[in-house]
N, C-alpha and C positions, 0 to 999 in steps of 0.2 A: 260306668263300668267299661263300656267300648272303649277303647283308648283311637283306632283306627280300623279303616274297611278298606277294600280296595277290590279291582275287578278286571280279570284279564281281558284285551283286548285284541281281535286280530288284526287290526289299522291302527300303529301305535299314532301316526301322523294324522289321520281321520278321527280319531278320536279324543285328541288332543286337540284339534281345532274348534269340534265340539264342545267340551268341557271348558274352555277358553272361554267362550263366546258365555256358555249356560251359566257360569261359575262366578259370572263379571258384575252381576246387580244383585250378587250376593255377597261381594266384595272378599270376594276367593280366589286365587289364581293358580299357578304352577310356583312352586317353593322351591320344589326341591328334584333333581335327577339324578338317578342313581351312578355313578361312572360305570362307563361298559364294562371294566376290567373286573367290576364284581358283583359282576351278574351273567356274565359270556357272551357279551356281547346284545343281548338283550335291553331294549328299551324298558326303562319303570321311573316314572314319572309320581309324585304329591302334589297334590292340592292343599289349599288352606288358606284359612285365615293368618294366621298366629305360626302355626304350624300344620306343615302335611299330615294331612288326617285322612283323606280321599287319595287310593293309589290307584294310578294304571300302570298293568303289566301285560306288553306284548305279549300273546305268546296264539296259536294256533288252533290249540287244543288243552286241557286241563280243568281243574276243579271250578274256573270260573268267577272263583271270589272268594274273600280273605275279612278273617273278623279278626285283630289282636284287642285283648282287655288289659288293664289298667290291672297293675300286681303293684302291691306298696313295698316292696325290697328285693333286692335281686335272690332273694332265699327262697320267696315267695316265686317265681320265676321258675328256678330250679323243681320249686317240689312239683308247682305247676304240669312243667314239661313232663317229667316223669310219669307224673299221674295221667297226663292227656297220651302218652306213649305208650304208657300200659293199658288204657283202655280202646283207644282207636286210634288210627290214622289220619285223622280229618288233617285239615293247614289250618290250625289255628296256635297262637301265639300268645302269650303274656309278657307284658313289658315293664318294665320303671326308670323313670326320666331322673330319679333321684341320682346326683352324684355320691360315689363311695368315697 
């Protein structure tokens, strides 16, 4: 049901060296980097096997970590959102990898 987690960091280069190193006899590495242009400049970085599943996101201060789950259509996704919108605020997310 998780689909991805991830966890903000204040050394996005400290803790990318880290996670390099931790990630590497578990045959996981860096996948994937977000481009600056969208995300403002801000460093966010994935992990994985297969694919990024483990995210680092620079940042200062904030909620500290991030859960997306596994939604089987993007309809599911939508009501998802809604539903998490009218009940709280939290950062959390549902996704689907399926092509439309």
């Amino acid at each position: 049901m998780i689909d991805h987690t991830g966890i903000s960091v204040a050394d996005f280069d400290k803790a990318k060296s880290f996670y390099d190193g931790a990630f590497a006899p578990l045959g996981a590495s860096l996948l994937m980097m977000v481009p600056a242009e969208h995300t403002g400049g801000v460093k966010v970085g994935g992990y994985g096997r297969e694919r990024p599943v483990f995210w680092l996101h620079e940042a200062a201060a904030g909620p500290g970590r991030h859960y997306a789950f596994t939604a089987r259509s993007r309809s599911e996704v939508d009501a998802f959102y809604d539903a998490a919108l009218s009940a709280d605020g939290n950062n959390i997310e549902a996704v689907c990898h399926v092509s439309t």
